[in-house]
PyMOL Python script that loads the backbone (N, CA, C, O; Angstrom):
from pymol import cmd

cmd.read_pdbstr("""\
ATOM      1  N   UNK A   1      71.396  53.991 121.391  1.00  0.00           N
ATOM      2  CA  UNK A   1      72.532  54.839 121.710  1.00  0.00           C
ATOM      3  C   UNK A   1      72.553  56.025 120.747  1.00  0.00           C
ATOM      4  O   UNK A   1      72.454  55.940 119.523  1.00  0.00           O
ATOM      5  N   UNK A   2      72.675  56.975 121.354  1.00  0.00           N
ATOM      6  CA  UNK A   2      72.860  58.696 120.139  1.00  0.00           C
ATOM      7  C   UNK A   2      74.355  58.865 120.182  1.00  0.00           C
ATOM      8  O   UNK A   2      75.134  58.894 121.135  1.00  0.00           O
ATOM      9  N   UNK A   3      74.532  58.966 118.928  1.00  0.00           N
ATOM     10  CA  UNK A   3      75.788  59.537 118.395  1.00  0.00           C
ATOM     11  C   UNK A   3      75.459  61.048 118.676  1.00  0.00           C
ATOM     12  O   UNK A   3      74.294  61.347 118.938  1.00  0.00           O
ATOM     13  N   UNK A   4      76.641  62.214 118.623  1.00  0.00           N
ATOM     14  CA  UNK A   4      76.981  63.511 118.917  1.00  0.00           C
ATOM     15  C   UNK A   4      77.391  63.517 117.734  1.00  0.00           C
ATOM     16  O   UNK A   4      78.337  62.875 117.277  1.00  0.00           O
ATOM     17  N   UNK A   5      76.416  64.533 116.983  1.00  0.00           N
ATOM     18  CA  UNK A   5      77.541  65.492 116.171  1.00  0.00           C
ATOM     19  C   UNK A   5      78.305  66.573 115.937  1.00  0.00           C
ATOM     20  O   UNK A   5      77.721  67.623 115.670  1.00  0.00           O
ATOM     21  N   UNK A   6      79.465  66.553 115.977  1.00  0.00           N
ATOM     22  CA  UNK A   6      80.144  67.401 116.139  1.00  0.00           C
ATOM     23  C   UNK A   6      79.722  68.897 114.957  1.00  0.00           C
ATOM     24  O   UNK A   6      79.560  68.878 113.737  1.00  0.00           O
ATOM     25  N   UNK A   7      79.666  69.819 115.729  1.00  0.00           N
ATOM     26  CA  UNK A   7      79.181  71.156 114.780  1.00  0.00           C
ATOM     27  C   UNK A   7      80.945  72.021 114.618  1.00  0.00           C
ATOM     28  O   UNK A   7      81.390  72.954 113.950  1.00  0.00           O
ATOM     29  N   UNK A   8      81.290  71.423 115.259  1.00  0.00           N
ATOM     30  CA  UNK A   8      82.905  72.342 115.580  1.00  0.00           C
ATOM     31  C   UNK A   8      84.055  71.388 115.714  1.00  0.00           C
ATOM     32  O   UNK A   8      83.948  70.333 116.338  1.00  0.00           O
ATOM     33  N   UNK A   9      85.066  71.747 115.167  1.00  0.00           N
ATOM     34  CA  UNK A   9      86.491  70.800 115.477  1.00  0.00           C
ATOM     35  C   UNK A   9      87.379  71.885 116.126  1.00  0.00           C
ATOM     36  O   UNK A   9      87.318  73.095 115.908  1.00  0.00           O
ATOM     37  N   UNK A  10      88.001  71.401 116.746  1.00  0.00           N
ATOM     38  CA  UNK A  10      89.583  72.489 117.853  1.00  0.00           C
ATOM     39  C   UNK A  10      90.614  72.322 116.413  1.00  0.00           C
ATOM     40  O   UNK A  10      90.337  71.699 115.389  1.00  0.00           O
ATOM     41  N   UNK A  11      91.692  72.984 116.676  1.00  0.00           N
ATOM     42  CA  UNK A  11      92.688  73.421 115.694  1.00  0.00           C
ATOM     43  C   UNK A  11      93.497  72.029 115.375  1.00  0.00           C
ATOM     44  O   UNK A  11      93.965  71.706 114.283  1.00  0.00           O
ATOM     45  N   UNK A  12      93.545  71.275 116.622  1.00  0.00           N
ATOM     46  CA  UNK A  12      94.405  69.700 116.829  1.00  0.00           C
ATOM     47  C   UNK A  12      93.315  68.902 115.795  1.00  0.00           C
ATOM     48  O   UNK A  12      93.853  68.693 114.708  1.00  0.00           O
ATOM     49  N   UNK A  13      92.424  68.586 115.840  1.00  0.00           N
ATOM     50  CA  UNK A  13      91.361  68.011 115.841  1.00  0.00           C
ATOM     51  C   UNK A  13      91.543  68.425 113.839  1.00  0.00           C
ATOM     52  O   UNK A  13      92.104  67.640 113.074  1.00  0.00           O
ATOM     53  N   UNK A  14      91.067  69.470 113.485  1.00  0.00           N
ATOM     54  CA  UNK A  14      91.478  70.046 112.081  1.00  0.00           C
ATOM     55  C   UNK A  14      92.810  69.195 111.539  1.00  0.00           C
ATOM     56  O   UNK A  14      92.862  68.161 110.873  1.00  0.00           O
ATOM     57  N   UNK A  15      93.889  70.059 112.101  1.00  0.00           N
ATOM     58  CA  UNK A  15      95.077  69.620 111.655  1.00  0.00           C
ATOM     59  C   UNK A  15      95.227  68.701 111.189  1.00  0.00           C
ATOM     60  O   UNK A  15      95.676  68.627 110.046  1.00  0.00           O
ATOM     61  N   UNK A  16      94.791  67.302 112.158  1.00  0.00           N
ATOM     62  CA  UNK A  16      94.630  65.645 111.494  1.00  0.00           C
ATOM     63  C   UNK A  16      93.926  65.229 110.902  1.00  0.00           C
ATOM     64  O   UNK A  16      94.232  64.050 110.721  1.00  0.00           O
ATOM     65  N   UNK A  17      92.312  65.693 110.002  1.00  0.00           N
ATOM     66  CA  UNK A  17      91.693  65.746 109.373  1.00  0.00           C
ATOM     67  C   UNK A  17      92.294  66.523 108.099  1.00  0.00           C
ATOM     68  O   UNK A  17      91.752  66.396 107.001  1.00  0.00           O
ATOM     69  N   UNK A  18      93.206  67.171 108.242  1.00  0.00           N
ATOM     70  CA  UNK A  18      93.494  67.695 106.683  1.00  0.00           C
ATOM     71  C   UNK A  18      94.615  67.300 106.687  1.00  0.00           C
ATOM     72  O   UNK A  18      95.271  67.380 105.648  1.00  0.00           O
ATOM     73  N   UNK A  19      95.090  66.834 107.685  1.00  0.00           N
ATOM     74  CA  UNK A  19      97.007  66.076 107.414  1.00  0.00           C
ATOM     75  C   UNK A  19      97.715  67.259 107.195  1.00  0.00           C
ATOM     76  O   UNK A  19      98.525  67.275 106.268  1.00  0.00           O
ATOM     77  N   UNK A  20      97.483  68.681 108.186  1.00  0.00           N
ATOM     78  CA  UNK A  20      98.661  69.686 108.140  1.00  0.00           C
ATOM     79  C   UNK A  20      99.198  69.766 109.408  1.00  0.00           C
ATOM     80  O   UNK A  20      98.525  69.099 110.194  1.00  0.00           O
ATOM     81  N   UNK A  21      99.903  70.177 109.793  1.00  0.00           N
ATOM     82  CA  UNK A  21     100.519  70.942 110.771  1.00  0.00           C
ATOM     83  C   UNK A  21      99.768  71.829 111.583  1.00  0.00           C
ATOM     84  O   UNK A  21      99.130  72.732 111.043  1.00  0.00           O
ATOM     85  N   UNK A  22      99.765  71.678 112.871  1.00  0.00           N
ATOM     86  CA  UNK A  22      99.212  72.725 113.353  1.00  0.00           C
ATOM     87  C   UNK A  22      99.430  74.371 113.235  1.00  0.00           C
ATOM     88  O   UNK A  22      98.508  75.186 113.269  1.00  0.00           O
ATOM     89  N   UNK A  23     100.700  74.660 113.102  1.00  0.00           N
ATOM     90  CA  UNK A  23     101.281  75.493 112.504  1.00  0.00           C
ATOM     91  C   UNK A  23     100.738  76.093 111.326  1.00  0.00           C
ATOM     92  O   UNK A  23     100.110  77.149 111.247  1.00  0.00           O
ATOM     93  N   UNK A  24     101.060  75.280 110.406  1.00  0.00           N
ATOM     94  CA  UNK A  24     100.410  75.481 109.065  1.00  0.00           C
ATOM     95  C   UNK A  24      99.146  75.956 108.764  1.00  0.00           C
ATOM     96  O   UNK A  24      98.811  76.890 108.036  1.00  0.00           O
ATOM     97  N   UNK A  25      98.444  75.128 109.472  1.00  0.00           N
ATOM     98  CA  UNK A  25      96.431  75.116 109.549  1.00  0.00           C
ATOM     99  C   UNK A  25      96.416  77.024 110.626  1.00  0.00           C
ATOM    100  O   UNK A  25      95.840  78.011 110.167  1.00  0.00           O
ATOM    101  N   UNK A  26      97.022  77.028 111.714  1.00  0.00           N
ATOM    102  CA  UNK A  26      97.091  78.210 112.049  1.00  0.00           C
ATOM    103  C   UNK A  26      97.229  79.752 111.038  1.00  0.00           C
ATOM    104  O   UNK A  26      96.744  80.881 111.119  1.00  0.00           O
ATOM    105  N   UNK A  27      98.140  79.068 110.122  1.00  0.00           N
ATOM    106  CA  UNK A  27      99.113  80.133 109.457  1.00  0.00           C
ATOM    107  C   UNK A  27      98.013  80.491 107.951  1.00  0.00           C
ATOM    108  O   UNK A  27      97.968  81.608 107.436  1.00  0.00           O
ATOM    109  N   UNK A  28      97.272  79.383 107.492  1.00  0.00           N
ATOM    110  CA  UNK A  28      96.346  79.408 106.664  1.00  0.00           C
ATOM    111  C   UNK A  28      95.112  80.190 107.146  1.00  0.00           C
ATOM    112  O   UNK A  28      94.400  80.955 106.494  1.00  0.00           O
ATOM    113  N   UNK A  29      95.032  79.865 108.288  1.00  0.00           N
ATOM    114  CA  UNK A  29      94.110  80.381 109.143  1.00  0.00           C
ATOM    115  C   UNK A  29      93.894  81.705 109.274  1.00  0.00           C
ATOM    116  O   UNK A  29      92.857  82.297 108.974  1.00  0.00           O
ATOM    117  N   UNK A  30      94.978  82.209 109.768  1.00  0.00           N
ATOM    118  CA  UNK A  30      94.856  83.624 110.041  1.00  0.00           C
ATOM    119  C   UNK A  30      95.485  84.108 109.490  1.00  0.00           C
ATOM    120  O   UNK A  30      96.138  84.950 110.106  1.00  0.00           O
ATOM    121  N   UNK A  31      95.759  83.978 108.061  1.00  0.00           N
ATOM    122  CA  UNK A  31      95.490  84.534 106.759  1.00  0.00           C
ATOM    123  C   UNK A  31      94.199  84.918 105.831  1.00  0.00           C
ATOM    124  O   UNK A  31      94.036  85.909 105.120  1.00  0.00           O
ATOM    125  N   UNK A  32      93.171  83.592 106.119  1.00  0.00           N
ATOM    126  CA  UNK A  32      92.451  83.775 105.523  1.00  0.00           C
ATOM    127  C   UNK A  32      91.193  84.190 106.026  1.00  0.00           C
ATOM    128  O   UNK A  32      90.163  84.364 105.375  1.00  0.00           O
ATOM    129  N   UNK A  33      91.454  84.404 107.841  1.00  0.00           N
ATOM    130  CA  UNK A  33      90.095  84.403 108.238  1.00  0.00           C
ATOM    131  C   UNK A  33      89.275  83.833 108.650  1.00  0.00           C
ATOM    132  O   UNK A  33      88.255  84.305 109.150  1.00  0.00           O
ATOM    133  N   UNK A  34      89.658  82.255 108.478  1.00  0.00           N
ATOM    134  CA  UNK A  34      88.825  81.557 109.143  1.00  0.00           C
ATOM    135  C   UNK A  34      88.931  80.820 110.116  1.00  0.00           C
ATOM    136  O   UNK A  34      90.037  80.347 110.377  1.00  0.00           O
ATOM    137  N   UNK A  35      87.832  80.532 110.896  1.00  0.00           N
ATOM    138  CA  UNK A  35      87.938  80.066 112.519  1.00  0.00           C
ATOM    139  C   UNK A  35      87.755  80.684 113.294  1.00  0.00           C
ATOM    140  O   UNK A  35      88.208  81.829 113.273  1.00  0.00           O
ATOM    141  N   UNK A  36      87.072  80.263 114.251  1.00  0.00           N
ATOM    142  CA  UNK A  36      86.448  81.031 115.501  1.00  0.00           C
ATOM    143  C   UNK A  36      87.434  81.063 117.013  1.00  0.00           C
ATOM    144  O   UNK A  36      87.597  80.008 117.627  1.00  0.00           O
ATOM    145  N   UNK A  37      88.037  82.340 117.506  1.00  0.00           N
ATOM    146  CA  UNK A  37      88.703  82.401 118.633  1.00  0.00           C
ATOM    147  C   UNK A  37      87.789  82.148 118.720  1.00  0.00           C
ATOM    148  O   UNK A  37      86.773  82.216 118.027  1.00  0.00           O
ATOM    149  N   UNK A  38      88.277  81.512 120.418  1.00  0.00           N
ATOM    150  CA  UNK A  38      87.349  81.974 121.784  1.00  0.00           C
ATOM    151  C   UNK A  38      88.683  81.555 122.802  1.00  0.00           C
ATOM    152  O   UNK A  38      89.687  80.860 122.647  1.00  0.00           O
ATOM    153  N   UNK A  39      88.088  82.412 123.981  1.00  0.00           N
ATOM    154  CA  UNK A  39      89.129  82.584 124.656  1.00  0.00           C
ATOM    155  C   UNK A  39      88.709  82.360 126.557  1.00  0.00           C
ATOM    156  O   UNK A  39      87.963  83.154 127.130  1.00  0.00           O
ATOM    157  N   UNK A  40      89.076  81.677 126.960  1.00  0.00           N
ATOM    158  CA  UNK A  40      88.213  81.337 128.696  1.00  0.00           C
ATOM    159  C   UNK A  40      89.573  81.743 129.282  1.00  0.00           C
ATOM    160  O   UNK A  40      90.353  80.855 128.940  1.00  0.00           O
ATOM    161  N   UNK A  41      90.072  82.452 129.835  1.00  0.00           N
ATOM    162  CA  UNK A  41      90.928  83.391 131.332  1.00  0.00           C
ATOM    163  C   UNK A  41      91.852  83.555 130.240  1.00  0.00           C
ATOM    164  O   UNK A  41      91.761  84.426 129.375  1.00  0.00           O
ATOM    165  N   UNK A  42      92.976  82.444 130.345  1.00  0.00           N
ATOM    166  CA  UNK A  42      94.137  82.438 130.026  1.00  0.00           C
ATOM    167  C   UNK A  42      94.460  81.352 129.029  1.00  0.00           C
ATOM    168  O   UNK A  42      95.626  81.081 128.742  1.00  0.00           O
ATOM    169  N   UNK A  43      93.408  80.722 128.494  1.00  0.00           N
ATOM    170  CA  UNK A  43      93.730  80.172 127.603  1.00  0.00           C
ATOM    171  C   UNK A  43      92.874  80.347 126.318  1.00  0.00           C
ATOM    172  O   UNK A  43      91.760  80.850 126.460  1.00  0.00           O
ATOM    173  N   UNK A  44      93.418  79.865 124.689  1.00  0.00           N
ATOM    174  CA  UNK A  44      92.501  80.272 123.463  1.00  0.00           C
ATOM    175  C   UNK A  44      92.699  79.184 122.790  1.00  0.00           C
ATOM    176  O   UNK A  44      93.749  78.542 122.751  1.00  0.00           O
ATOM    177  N   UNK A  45      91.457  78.891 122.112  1.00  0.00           N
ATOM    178  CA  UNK A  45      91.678  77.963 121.401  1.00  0.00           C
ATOM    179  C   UNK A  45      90.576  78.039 119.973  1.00  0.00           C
ATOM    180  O   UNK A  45      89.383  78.315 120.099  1.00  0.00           O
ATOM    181  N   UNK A  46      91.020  77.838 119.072  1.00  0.00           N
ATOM    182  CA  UNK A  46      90.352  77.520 117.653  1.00  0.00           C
ATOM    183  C   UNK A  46      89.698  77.075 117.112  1.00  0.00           C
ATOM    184  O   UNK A  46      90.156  76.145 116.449  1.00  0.00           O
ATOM    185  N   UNK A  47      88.330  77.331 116.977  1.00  0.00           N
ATOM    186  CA  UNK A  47      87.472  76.276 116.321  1.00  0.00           C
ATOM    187  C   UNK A  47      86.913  76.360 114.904  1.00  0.00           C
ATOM    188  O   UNK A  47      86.646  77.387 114.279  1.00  0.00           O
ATOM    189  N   UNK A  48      86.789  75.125 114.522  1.00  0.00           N
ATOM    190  CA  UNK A  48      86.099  75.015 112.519  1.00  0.00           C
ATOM    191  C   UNK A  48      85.165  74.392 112.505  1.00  0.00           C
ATOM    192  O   UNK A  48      85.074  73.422 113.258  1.00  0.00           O
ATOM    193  N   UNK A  49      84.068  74.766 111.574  1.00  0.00           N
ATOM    194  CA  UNK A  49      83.153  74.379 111.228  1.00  0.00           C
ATOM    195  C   UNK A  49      84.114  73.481 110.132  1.00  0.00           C
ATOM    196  O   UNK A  49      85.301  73.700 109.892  1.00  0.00           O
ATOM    197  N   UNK A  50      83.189  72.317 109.487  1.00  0.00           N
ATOM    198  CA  UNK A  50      83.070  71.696 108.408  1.00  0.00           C
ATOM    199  C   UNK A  50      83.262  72.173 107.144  1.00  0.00           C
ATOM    200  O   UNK A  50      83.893  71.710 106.195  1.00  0.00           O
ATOM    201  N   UNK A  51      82.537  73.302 107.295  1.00  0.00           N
ATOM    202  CA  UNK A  51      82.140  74.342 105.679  1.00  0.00           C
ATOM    203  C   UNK A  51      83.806  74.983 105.384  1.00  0.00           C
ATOM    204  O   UNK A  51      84.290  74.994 104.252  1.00  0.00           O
ATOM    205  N   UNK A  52      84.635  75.558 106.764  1.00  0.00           N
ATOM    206  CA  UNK A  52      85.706  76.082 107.269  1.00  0.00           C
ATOM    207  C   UNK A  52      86.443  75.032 106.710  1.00  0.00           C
ATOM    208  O   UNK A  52      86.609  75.332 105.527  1.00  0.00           O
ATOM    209  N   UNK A  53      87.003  73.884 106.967  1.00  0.00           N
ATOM    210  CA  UNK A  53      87.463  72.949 106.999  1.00  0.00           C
ATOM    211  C   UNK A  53      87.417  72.771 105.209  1.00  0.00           C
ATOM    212  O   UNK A  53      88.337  72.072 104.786  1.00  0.00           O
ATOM    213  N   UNK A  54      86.863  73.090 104.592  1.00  0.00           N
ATOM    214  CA  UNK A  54      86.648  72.596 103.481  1.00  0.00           C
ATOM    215  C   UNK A  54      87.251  73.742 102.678  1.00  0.00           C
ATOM    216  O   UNK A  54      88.026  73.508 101.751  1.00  0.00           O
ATOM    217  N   UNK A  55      86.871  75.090 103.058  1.00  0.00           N
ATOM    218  CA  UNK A  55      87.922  75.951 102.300  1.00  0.00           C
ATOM    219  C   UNK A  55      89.197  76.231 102.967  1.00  0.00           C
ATOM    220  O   UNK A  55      89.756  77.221 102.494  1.00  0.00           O
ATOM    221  N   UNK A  56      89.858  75.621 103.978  1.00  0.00           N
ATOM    222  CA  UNK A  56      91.185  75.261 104.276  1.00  0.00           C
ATOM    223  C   UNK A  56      91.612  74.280 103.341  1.00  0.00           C
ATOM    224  O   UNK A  56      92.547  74.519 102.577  1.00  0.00           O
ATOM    225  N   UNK A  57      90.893  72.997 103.337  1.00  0.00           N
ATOM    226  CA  UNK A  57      91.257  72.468 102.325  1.00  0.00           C
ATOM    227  C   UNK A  57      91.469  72.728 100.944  1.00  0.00           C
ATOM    228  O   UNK A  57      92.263  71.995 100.355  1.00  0.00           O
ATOM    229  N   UNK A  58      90.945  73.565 100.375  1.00  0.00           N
ATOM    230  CA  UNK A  58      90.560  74.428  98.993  1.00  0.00           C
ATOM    231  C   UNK A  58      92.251  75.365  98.650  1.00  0.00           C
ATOM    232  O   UNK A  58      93.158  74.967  97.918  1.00  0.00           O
ATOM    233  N   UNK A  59      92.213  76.441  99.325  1.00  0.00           N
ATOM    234  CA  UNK A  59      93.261  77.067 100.472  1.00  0.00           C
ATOM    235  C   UNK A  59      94.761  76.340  99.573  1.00  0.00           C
ATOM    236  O   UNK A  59      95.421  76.580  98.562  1.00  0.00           O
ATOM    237  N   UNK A  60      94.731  75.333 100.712  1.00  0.00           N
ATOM    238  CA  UNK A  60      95.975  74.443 100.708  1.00  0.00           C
ATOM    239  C   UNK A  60      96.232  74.126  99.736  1.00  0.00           C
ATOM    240  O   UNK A  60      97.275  74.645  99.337  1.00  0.00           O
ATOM    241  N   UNK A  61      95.518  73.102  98.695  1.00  0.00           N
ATOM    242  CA  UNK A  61      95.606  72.849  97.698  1.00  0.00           C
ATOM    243  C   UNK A  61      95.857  73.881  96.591  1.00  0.00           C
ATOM    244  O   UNK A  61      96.674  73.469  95.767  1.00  0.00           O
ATOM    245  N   UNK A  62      95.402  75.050  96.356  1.00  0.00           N
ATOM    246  CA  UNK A  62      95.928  76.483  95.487  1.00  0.00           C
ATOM    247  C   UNK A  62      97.321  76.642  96.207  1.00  0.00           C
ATOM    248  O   UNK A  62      98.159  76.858  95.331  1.00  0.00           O
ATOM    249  N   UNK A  63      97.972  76.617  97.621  1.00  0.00           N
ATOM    250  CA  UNK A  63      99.309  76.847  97.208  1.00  0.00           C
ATOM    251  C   UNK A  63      99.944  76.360  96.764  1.00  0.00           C
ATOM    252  O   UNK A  63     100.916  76.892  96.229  1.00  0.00           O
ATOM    253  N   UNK A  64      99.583  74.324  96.755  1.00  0.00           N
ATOM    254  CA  UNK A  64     100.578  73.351  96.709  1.00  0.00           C
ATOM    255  C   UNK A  64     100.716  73.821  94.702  1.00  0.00           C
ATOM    256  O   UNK A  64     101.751  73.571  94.085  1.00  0.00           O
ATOM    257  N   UNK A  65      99.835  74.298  94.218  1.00  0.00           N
ATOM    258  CA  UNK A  65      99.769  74.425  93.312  1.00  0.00           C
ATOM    259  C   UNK A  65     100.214  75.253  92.255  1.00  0.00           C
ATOM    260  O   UNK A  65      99.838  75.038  91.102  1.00  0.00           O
TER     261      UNK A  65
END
""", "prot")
cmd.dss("prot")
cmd.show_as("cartoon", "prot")
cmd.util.cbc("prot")
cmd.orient("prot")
C-alpha cells in the first residue's frame, strides 16, 4: 500500500496543525506573506507548504512573546 505525501495543507488543515484559528492563521498570513492563493471560478482557497507552516509557527510564537 503507498502512502501520499502531502506537499501542501488548505488553511483548515494548517489551522489544526498549529492549534490557531482560522482567522488568526489567515491574519498571520497575510501579513506575512505566506501561502499560496489559488482561486477556481468563485471560490479561493489557501495553501502551505511545511517550510510555511513552520515560519507561521515561528511568527506566532514572537507575538505570544
Amino acid at each position: 500500500m503507498k502512502t501520499q505525501e502531502l506537499k501542501y495543507v488548505t488553511r483548515r488543515r494548517a489551522a489544526v496543525l498549529l492549534g490557531l484559528s482560522e482567522q488568526e492563521l489567515s491574519r498571520i498570513s497575510s501579513e506575512s506573506g505566506v501561502g499560496h492563493k489559488e482561486i477556481a471560478g468563485d471560490q479561493e482557497e489557501t495553501y502551505f507548504t511545511y517550510e510555511e507552516l513552520r515560519q507561521i509557527c515561528m511568527l506566532a510564537v514572537h507575538q505570544v512573546n
